[in-house]
Biopython code that builds the backbone (N, CA, C, O; Angstrom):
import numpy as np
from Bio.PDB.StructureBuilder import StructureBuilder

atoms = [
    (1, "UNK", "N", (-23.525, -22.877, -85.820)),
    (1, "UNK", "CA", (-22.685, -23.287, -84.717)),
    (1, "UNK", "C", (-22.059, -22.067, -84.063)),
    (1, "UNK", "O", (-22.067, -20.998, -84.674)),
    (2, "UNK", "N", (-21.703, -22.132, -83.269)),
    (2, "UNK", "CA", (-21.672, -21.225, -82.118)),
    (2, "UNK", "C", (-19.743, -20.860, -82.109)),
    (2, "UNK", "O", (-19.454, -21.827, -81.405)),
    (3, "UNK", "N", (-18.754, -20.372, -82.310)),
    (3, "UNK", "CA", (-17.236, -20.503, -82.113)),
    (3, "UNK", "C", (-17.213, -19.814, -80.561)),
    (3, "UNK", "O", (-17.727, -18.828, -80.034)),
    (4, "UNK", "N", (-16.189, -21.072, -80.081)),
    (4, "UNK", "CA", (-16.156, -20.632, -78.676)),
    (4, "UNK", "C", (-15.024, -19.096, -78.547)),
    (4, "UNK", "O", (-14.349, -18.819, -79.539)),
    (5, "UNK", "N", (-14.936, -18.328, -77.452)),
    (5, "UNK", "CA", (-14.687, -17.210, -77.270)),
    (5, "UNK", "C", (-13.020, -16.994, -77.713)),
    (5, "UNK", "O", (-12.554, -16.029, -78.319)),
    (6, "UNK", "N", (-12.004, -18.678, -77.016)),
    (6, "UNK", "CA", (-10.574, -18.372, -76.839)),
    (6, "UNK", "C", (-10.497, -18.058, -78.392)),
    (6, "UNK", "O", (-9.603, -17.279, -78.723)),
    (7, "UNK", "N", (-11.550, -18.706, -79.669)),
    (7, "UNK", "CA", (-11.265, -18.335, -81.129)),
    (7, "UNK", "C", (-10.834, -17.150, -81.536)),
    (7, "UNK", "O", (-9.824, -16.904, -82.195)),
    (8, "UNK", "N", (-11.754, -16.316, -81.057)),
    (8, "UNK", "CA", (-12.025, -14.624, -80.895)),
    (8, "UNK", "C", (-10.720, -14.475, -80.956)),
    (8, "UNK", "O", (-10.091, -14.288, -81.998)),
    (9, "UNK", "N", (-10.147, -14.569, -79.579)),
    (9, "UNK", "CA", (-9.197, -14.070, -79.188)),
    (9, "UNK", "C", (-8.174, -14.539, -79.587)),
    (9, "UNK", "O", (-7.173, -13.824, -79.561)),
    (10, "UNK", "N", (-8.097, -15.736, -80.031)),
    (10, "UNK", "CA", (-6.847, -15.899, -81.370)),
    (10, "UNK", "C", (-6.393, -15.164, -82.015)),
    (10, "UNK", "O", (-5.287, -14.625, -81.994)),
    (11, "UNK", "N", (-7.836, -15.022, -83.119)),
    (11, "UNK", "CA", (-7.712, -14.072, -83.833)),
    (11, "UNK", "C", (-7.541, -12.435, -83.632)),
    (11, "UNK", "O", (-6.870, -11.745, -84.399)),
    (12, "UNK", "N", (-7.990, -12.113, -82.906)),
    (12, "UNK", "CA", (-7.613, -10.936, -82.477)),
    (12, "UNK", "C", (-6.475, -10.459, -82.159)),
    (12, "UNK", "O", (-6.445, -9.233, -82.052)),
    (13, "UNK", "N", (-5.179, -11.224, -81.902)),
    (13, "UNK", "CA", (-3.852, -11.689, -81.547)),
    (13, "UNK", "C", (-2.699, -11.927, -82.603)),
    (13, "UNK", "O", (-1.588, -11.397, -82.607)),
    (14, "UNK", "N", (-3.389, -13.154, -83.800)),
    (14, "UNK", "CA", (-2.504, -13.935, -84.491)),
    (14, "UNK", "C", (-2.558, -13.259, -85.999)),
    (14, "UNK", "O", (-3.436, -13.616, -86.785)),
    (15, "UNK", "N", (-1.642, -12.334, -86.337)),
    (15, "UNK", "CA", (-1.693, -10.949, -87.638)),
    (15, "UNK", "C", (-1.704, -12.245, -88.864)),
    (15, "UNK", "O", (-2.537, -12.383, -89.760)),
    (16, "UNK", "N", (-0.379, -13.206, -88.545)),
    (16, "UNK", "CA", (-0.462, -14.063, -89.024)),
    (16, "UNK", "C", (-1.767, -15.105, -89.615)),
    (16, "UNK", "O", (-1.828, -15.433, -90.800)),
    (17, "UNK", "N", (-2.535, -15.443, -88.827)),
    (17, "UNK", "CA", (-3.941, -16.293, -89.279)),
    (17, "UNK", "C", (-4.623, -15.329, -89.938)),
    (17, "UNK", "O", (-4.851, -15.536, -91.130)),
    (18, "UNK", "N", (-4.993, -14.344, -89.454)),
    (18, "UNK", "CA", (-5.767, -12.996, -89.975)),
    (18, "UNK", "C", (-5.274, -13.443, -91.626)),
    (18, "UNK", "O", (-5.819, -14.061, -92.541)),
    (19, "UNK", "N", (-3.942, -12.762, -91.436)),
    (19, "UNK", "CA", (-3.144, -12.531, -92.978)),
    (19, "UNK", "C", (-3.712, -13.881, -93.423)),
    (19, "UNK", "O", (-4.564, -13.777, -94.306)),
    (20, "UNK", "N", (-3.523, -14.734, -93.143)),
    (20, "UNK", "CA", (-4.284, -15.927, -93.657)),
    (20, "UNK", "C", (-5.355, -16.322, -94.536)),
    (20, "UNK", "O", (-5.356, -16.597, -95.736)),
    (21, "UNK", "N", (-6.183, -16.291, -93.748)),
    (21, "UNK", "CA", (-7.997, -15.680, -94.364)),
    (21, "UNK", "C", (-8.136, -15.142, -95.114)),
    (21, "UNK", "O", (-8.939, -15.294, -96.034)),
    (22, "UNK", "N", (-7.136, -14.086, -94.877)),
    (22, "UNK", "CA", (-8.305, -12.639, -95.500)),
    (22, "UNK", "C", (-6.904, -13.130, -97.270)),
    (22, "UNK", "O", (-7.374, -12.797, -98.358)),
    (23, "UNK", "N", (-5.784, -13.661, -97.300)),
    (23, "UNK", "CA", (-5.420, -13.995, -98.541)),
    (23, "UNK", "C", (-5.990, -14.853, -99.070)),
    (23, "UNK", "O", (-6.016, -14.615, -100.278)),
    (24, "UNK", "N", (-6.730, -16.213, -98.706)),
    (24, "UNK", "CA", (-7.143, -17.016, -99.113)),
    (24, "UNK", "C", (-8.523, -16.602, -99.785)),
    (24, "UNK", "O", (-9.022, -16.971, -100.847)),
    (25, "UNK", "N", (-8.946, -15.766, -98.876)),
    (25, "UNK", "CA", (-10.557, -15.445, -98.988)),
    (25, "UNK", "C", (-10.641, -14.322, -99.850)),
    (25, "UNK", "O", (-11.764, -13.922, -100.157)),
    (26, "UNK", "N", (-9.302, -13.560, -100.435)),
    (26, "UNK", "CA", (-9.345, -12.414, -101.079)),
    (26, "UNK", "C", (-10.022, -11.069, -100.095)),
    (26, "UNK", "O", (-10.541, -10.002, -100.423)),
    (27, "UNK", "N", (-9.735, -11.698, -98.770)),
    (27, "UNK", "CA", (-9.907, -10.168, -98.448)),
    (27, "UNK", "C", (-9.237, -8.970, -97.656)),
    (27, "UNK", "O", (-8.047, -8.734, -97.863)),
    (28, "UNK", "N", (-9.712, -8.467, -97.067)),
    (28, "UNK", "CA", (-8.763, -7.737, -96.287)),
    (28, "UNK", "C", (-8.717, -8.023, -94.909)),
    (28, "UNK", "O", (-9.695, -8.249, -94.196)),
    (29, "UNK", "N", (-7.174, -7.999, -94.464)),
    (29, "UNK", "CA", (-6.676, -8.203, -93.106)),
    (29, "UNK", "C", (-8.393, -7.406, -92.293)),
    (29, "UNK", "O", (-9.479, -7.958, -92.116)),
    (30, "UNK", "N", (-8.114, -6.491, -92.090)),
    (30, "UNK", "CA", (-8.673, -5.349, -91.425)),
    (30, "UNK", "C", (-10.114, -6.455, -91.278)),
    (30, "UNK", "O", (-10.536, -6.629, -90.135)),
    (31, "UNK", "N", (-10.648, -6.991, -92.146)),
    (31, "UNK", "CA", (-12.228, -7.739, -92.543)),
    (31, "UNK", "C", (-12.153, -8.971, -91.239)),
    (31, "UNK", "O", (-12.947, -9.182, -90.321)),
    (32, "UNK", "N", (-11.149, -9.496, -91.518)),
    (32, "UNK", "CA", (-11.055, -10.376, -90.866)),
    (32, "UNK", "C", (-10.799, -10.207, -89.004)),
    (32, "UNK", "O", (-10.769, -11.096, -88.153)),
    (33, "UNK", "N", (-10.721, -9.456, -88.930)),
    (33, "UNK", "CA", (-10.290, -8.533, -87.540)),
    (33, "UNK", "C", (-11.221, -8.106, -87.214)),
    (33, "UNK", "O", (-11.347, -8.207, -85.993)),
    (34, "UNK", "N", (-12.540, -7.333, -88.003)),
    (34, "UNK", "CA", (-13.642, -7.164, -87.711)),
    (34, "UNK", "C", (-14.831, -8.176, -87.078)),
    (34, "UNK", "O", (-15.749, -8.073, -86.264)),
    (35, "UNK", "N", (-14.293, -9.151, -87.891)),
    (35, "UNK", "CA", (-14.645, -10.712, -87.381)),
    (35, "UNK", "C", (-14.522, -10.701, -85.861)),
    (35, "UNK", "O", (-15.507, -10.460, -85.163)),
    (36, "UNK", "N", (-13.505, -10.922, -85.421)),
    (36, "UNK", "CA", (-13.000, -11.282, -84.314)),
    (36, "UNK", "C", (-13.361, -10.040, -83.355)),
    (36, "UNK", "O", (-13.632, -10.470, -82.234)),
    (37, "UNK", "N", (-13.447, -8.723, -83.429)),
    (37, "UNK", "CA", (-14.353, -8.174, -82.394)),
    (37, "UNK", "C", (-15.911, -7.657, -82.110)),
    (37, "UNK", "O", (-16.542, -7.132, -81.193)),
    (38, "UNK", "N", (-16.165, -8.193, -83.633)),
    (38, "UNK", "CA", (-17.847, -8.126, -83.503)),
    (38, "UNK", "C", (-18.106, -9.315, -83.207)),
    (38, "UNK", "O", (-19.300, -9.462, -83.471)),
    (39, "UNK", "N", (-17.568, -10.535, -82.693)),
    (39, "UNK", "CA", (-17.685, -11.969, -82.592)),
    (39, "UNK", "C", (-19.098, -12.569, -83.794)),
    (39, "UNK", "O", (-20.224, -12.835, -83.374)),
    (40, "UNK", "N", (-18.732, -12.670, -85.148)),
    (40, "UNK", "CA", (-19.536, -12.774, -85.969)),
    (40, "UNK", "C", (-19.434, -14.489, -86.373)),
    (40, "UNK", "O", (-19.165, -14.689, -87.557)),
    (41, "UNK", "N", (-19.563, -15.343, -85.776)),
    (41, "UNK", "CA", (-20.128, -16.921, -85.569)),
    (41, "UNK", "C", (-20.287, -17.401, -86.889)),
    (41, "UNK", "O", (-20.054, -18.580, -87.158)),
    (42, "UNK", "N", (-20.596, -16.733, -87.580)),
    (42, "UNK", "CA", (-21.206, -16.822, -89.294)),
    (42, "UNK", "C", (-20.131, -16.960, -89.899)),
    (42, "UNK", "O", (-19.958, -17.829, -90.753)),
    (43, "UNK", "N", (-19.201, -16.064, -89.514)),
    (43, "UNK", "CA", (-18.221, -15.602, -90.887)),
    (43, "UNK", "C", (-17.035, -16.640, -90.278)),
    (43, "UNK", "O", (-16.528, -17.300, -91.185)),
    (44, "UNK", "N", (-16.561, -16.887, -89.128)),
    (44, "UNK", "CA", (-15.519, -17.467, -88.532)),
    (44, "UNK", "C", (-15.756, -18.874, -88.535)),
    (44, "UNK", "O", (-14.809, -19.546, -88.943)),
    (45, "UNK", "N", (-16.920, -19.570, -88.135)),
    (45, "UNK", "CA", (-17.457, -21.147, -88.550)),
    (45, "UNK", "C", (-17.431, -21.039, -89.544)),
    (45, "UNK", "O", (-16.710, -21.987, -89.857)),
    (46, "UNK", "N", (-17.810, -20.326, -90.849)),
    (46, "UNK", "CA", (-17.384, -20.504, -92.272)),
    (46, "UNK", "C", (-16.495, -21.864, -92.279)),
    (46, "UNK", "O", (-15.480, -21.965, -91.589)),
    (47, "UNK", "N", (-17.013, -22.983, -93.192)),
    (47, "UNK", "CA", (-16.300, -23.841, -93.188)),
    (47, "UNK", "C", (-14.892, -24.006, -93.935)),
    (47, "UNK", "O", (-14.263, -25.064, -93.912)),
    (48, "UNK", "N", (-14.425, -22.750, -94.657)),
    (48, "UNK", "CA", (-12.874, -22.454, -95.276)),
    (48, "UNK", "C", (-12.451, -22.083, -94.279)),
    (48, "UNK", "O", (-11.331, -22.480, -93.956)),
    (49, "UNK", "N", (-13.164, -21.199, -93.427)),
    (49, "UNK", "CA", (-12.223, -20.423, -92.250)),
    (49, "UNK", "C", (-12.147, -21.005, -91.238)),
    (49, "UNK", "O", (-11.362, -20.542, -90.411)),
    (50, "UNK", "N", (-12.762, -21.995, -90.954)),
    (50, "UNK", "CA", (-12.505, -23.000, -89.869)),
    (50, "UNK", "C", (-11.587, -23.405, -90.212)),
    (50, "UNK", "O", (-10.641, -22.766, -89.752)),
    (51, "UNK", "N", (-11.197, -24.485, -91.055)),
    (51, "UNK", "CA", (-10.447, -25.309, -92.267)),
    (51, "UNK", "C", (-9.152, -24.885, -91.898)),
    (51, "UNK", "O", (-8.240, -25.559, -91.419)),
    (52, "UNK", "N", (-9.190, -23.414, -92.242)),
    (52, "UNK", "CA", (-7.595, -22.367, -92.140)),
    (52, "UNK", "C", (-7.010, -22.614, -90.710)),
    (52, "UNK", "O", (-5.957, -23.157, -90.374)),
    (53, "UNK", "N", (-8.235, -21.926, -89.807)),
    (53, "UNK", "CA", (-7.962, -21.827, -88.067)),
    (53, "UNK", "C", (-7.372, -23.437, -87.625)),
    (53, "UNK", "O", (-6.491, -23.721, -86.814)),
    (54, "UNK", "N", (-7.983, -24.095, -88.249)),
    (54, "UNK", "CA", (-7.120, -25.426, -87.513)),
    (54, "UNK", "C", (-5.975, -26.333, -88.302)),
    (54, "UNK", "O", (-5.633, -27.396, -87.783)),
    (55, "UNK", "N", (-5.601, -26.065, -89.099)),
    (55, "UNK", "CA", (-4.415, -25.955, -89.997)),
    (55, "UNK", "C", (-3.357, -24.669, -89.341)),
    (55, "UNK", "O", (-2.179, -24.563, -89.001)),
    (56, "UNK", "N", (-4.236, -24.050, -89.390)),
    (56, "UNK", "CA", (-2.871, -23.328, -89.066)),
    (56, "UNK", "C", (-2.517, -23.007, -87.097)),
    (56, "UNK", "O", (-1.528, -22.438, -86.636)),
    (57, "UNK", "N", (-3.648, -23.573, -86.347)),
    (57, "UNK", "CA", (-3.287, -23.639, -85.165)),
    (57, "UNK", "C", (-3.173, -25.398, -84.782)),
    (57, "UNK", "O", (-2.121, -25.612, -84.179)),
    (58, "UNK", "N", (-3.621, -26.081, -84.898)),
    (58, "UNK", "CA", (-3.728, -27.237, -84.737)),
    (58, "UNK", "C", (-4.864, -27.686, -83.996)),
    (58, "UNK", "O", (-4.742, -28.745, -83.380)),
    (59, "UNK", "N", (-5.985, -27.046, -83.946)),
    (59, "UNK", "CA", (-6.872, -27.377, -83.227)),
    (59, "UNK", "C", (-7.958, -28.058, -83.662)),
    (59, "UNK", "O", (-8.166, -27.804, -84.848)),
    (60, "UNK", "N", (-8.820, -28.900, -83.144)),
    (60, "UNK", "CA", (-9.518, -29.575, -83.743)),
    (60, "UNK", "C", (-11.108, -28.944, -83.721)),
    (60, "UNK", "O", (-11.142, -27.922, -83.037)),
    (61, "UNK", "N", (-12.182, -29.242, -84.197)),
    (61, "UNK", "CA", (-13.966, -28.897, -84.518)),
    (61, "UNK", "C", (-14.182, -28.636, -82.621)),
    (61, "UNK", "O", (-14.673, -27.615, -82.140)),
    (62, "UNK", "N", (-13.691, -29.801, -81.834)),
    (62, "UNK", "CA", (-14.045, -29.641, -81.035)),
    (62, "UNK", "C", (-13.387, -28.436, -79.982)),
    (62, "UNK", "O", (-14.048, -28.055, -79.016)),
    (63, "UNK", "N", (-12.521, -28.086, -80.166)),
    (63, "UNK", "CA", (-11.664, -27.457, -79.857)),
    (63, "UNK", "C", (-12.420, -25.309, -80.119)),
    (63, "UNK", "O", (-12.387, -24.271, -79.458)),
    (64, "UNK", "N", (-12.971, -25.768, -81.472)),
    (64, "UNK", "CA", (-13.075, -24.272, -81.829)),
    (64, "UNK", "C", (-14.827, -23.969, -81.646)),
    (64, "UNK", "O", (-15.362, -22.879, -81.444)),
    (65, "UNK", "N", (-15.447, -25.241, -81.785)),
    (65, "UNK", "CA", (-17.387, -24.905, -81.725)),
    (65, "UNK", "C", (-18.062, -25.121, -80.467)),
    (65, "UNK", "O", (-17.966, -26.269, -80.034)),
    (66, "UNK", "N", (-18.627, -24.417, -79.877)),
    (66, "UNK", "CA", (-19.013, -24.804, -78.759)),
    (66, "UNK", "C", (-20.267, -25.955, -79.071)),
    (66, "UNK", "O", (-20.830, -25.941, -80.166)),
    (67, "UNK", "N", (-20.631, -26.902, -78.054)),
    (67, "UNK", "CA", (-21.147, -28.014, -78.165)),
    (67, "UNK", "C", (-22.766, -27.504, -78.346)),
    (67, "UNK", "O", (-23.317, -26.466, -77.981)),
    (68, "UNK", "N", (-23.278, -28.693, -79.070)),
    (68, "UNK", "CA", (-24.876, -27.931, -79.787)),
    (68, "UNK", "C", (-25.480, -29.132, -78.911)),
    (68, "UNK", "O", (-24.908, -30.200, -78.694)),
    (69, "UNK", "N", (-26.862, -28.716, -78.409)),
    (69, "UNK", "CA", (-27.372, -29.449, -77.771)),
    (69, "UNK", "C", (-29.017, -29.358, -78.260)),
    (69, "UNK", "O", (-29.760, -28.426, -78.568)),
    (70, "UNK", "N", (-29.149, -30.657, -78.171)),
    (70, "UNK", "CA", (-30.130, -31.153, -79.451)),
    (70, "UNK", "C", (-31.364, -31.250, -78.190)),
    (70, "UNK", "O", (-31.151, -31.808, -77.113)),
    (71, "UNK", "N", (-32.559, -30.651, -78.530)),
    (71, "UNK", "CA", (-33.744, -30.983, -77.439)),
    (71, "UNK", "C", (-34.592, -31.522, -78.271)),
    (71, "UNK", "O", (-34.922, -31.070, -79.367)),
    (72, "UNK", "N", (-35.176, -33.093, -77.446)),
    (72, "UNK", "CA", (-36.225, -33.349, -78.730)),
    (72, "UNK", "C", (-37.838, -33.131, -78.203)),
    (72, "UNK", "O", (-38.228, -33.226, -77.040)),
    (73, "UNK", "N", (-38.414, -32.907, -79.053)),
    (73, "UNK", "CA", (-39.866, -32.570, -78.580)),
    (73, "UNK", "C", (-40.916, -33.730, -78.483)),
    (73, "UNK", "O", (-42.066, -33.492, -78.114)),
]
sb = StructureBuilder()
sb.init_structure("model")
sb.init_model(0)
sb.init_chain("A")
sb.init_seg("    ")
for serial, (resi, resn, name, xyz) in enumerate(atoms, 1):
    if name == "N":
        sb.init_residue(resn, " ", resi, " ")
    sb.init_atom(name, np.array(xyz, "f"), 0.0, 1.0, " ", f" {name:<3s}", serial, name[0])
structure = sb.get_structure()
């Protein structure tokens, strides 16, 4: 799944959510920040780190994934 861009920039912003993650996840602030300007989709949809991001912002799946669009053959 795809995290839409304003995520990024949450995180890139909120020391707080960062601090978040990276305690929950055992890792480092700095890791999690790396996240957010290499825009790494993988590590941020992580379904703990989603979990965190909308707990601790209030936002909902739809709110943070951009929409997947299904083509059928």
């Amino acid at each position: 799944m795809e995290v839409k861009e304003q995520i990024f920039e949450i995180l890139r912003t909120d020391y707080s959510l960062r601090k978040k993650i990276a305690d929950d996840l055992g890792l480092r602030e700095t890791t999690v920040t790396s996240w957010a300007y290499r825009k790494q989709h993988a590590k941020v949809g992580f379904y703990t780190v989603a979990n965190i991001i909308k707990d601790h912002t209030g936002l909902t799946d739809k709110d943070i994934f951009e929409p997947t669009v299904v083509v059928n053959q």
